[in-house]
C-alpha positions as CSV (number, residue, x, y, z in Angstrom):
1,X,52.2,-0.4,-85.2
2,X,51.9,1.8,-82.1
3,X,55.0,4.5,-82.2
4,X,56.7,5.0,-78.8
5,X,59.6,6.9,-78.9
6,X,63.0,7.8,-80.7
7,X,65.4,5.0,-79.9
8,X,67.8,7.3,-79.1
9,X,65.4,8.4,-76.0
10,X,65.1,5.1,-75.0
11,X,69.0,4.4,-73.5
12,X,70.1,0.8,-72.3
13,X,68.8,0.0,-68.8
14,X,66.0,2.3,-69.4
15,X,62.0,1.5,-69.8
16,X,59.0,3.8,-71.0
17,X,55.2,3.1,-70.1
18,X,53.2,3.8,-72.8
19,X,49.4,5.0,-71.7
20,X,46.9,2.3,-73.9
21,X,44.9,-0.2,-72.7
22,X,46.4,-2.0,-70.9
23,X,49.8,0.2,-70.8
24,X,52.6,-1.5,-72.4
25,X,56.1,-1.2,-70.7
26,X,59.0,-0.9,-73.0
27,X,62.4,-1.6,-72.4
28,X,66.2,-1.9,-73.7
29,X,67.8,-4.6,-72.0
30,X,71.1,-4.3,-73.3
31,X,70.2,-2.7,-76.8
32,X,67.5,-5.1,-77.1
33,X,64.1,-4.3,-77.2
34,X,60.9,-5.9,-75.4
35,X,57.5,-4.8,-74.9
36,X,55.4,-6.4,-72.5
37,X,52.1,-5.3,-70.5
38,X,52.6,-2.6,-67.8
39,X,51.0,-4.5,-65.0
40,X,52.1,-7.3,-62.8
41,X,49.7,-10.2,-62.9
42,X,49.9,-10.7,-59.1
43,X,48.8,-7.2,-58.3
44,X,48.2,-4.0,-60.2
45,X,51.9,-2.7,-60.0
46,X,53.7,-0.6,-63.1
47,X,56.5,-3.5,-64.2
48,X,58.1,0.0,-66.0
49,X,59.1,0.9,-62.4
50,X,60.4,-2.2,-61.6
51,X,64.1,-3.4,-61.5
52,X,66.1,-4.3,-64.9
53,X,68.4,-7.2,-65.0
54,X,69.4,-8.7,-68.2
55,X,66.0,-9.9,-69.8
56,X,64.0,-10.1,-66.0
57,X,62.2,-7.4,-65.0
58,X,61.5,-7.1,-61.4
59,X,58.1,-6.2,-59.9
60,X,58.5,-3.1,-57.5
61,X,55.5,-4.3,-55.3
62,X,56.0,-7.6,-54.4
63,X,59.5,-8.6,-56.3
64,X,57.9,-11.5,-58.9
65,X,60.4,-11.5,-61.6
66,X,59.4,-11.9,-65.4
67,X,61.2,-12.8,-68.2
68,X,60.9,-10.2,-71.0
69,X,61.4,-12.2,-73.8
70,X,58.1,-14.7,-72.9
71,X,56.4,-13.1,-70.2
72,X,56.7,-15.7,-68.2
73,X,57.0,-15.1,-64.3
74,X,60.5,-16.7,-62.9
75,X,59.5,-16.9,-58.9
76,X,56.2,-16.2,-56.9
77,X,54.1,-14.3,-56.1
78,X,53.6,-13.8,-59.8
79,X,52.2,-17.5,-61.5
80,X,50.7,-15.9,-64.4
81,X,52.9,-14.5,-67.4
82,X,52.6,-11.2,-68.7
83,X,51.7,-10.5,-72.3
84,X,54.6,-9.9,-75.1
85,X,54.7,-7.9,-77.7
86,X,56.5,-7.4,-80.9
87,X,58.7,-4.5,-81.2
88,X,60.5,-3.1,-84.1
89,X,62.6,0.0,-85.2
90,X,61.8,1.9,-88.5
91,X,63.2,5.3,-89.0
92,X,64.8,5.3,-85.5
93,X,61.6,5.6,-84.5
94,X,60.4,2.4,-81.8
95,X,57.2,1.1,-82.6
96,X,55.1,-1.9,-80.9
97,X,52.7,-4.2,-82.6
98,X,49.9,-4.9,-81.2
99,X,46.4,-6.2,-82.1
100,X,44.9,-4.6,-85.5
101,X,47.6,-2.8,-86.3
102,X,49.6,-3.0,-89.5
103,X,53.4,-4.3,-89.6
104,X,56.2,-3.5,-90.5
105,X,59.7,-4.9,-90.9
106,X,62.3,-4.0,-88.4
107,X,65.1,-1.0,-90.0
108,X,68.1,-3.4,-90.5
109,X,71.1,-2.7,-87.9
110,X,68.1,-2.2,-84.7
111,X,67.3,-4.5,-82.7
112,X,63.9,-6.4,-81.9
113,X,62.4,-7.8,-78.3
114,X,61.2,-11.4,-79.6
115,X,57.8,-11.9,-78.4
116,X,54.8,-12.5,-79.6
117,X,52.4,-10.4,-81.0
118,X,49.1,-9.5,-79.1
């Protein structure tokens, strides 16, 4: 599990890039919580910049909308999804899962992005 931030720095409406490789983007749609790579799959573009709506996230470059719960792009230019990932709560700290790292269960009472794991 990669730790992000305190949930409690991470308001609803909100996202936070997190600096791996590739960057994950974080966000709190609504008190729930998806993870999905940082950059558009059209064109290199940080999705953390882009416009929240529910569970879309809009691309600031080029406006291709993804869906944060499968990564999936909703409307050209993008036609390739976005990678999910799982994201949990433990300790009110965030964490995201991702390749080789141990998991954990989610703190009961958080909510969790569904996505899968990378």
């Amino acid at each position: 599990m990669l730790p992000v931030c305190r949930l409690d720095e991470l308001p609803a409406g909100e996202s936070v890039r997190v600096d791996t490789t590739p960057p994950i983007a974080v966000f709190n749609a609504d008190g729930e919580l998806y993870a999905v790579d940082d950059t558009c799959s059209h064109q290199d573009a940080s999705l953390s910049d882009g416009w929240l709506e529910g569970c879309l996230i809009e691309c600031p470059l080029h406006a291709a909308t993804f869906d944060l719960r499968t990564g999936e792009p909703t409307c050209l230019p993008a036609r390739r999804p976005v990678r999910t990932y799982r994201v949990s709560v433990v300790g009110g700290m965030v964490h995201v899962h991702v390749a080789g790292s141990p998991s954990a269960p989610a703190e009961s009472g958080t909510s969790t992005g569904e996505g899968s794991a990378a």
